[in-house]
N, C-alpha and C positions, 0 to 999 in steps of 0.2 A: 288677361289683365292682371296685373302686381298689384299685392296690398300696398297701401301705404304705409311706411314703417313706421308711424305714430297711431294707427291702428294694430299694430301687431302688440300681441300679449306678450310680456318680457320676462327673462327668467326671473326678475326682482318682484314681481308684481306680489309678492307675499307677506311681504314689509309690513311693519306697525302701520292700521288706519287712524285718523282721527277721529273719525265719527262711525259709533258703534248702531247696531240694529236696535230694533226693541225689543224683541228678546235677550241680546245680553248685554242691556241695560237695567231688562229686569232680572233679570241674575245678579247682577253686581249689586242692586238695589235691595234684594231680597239677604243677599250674604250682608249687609250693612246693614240690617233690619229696618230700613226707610220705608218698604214696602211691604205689603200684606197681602194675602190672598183675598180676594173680592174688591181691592181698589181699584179704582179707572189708573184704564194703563194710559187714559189718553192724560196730555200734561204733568208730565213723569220730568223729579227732579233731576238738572243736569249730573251726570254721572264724568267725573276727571279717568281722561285716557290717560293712561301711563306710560312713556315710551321706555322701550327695554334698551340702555347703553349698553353694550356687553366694553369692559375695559382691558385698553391693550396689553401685554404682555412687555414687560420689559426686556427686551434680551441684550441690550450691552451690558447690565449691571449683572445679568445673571453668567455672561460668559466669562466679564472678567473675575467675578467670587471662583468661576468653576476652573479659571485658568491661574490665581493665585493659590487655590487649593490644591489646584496637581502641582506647581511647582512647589510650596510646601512641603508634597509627603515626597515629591523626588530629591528636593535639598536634605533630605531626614536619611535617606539609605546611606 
C-alpha cells in the first residue's frame, strides 16, 4: 500500500514555524528579561515570531555595471 503524498515528509518541511514550543519561548523571553527563573511557565507572554526574508540578488543591474565596465577598460587600450 502507497503513502499518501500529503502524508509524506517534504524536503521543505524546515521552513520558518509560526508557533514556537515552550521552551524557546522561554528562551526568547528570558534573553528579553520578561522572564525569570522560578516563574510559572504556565501563561507565558506571547513571544513575536520573526520570519527570516533572505532578499533577492539583483543581477540585471549587476551584469550590465559589469558589461559597461569591461567595455570601458577595452575602449581605453
Amino acid at each position: 500500500m502507497t503513502i499518501d503524498k500529503t502524508l509524506k515528509i517534504r524536503r521543505g518541511a524546515g521552513q520558518n514555524r509560526s508557533v514556537l514550543t515552550r521552551v524557546e519561548r522561554l528562551e526568547n523571553l528570558r534573553e528579553a528579561d520578561r522572564w525569570q527563573e522560578g516563574d510559572s511557565p504556565l501563561g507565558l507572554p506571547k513571544v513575536r515570531v520573526r520570519k527570516l526574508q533572505l532578499k533577492k540578488k539583483k543581477k540585471k543591474k549587476e551584469e550590465e555595471e559589469e558589461g559597461a565596465a569591461g567595455a570601458e577598460a577595452s575602449g581605453d587600450q
